[in-house]
N, C-alpha and C positions, 0 to 999 in steps of 0.2 A: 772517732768514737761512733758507734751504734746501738742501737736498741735491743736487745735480747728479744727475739721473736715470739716469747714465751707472756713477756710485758702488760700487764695489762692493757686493755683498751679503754677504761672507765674509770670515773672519780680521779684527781687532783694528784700529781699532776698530770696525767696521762692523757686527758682532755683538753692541754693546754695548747693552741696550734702548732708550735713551732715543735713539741714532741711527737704530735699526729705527723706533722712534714719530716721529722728526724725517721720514722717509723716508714713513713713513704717512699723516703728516695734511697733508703738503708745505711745514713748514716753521715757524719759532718768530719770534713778533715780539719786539722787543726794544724796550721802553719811554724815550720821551725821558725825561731829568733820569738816574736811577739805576735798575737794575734787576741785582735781586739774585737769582742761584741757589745754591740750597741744595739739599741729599740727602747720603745716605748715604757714607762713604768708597765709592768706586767704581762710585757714582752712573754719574759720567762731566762733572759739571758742570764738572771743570778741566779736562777734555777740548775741551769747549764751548770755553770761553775760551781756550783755548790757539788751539782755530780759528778761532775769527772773528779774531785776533789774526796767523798766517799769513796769512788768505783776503782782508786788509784790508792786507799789505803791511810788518806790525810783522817783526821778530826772534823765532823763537820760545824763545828762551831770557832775553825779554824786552830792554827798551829800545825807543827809535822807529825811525824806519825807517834812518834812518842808520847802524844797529848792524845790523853783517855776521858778527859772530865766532861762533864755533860750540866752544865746551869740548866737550863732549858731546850730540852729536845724541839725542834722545830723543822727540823730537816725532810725534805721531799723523800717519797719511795725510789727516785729517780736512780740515786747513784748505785743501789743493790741491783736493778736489773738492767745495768749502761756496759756498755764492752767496752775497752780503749785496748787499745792495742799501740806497744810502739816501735818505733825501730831500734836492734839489737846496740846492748851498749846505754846499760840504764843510768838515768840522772846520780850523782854526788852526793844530792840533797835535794829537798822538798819542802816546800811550806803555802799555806792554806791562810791568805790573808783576808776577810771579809772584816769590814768597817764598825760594822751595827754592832760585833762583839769581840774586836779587838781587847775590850777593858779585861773580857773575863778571861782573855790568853796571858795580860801582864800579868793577872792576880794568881795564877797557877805557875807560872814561870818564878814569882817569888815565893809559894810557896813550895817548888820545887828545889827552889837556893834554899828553902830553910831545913829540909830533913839532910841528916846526916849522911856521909860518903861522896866521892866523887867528886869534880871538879866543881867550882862555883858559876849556875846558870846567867848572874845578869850582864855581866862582862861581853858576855856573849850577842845580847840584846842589848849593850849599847848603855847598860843600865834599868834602873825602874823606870818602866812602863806608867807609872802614877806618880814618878817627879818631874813631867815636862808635860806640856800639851799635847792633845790628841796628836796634833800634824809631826810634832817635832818626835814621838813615839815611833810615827809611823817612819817617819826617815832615818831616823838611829832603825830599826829596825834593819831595811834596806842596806844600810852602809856596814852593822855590826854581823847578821848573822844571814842575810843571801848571797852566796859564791859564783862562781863561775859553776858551769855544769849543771845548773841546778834546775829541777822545775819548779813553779812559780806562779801559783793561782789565787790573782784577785781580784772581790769582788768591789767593785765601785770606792778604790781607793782613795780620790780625791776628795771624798766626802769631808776628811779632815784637814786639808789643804788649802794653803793659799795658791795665790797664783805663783809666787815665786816658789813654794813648795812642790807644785805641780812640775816647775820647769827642774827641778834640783830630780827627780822621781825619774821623768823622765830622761836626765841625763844617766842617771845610774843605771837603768834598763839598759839603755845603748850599750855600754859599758858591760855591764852582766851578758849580753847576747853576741856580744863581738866577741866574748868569752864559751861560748857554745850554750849558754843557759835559754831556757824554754816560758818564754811565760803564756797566758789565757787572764788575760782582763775583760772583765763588763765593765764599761764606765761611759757618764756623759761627757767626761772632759772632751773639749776639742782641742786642748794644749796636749794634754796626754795623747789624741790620736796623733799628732803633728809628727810620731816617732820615726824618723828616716827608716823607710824597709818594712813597716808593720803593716801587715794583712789587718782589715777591716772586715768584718764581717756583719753586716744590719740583719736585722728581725724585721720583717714586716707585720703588719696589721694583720695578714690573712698567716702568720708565722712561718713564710719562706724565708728561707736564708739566703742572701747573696753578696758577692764580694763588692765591694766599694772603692772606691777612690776617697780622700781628704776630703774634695769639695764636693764630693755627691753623698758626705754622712752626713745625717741629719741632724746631729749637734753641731755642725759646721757651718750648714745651711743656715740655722733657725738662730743661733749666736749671730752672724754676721749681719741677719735679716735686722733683730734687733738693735745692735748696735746702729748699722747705720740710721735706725731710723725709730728709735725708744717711744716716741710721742706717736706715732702713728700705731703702735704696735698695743699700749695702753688706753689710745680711742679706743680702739676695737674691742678690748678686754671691759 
């Protein structure tokens, strides 16, 4: 993906580092199977995802392309002036999962199964969205209606998750991507970065991008920091 040269250079989000640095180096590859970014709150890595996710034709309040409905516009100017370009031989399917408003994609999906024609939506999704828990939503999701082939953009999915749910998510990606499917997650999980073959890609402070190993992401670091050592980690706090 790259910046349209045309882009602004001012006001939000275009002052954000890591689009100044997307703007500088002409542009960020995105890894086939999974490719994961990670940084700090306000990085701008859900920024990222939230674009390539307009600039590829998704909802930006999530769901595939089919989904028009708008609760609250919130969405950056990013994705209107973002290129992606990809290689010939386009994805099956698509979908657009961010966390913060998954609720308002189940609440369209039923009332998309309630107007008349066509096959019945929530079979598809596993069921209603609003008769299970967030996490268990978000897994029926996964299992009912992402394929093989497919691409696959989301943002900070773990938010609804346990940890046994995290490892259930990450088994299915494996799974979808050994199947040729494409995903781009922001997330702090470090069980979620764990995924055998996924590109890492961190945000830094000054918003250069660079590739990472497991044990050089910074949720991996600072978990394990923690863990070993809690009481030391809460002096300091």
């Amino acid at each position: 993906m790259s910046l349209d040269p045309a882009a602004p250079s001012r006001g939000y989000p275009f002052e954000l580092p890591v689009v100044r640095w997307l703007r500088e180096h002409g542009g960020l590859a995105l890894y086939p199977g999974v490719t994961f970014l990670v940084g700090e709150n306000g990085s701008g890595k859900s920024t990222l995802v939230e674009a390539v996710a307009v600039a590829v034709g998704l909802n930006p309040e999530g769901g595939s392309r089919s989904f028009r409905f708008a609760t609250r516009a919130s969405e950056s100017d990013l994705g209107s002036h973002l290129r992606v370009a990809r290689r010939p031989g386009r994805e099956r399917t698509s979908f657009f999962l961010r966390a913060e408003s998954y609720y308002n994609v189940a609440s369209e999906v039923e009332r998309l199964d309630r107007e008349p024609g066509g096959p019945p939506l929530l079979p598809a999704y596993g069921g209603s969205g609003h008769e299970r828990s967030h996490g268990e939503s978000f897994l029926a999701l996964l299992r009912h209606r992402f394929f093989p082939r497919g691409l696959y953009l989301l943002d900070e999915p773990e938010a609804a998750l346990s940890v046994t749910g995290a490892l259930a998510v990450l088994a299915r990606m494996t799974d979808l991507t050994a199947r040729g499917s494409q995903f781009v997650v922001a997330t702090h999980s470090p069980v979620l970065l764990a995924l055998p073959g996924a590109t890492i890609l961190e945000i830094g402070d000054d918003g250069a991008v660079r590739r990472v190993g497991y044990d050089e992401a910074r949720p991996v670091v600072l978990t394990r920091s923690f863990l070993a050592d809690p009481d030391a980690f809460l002096r300091h706090l």
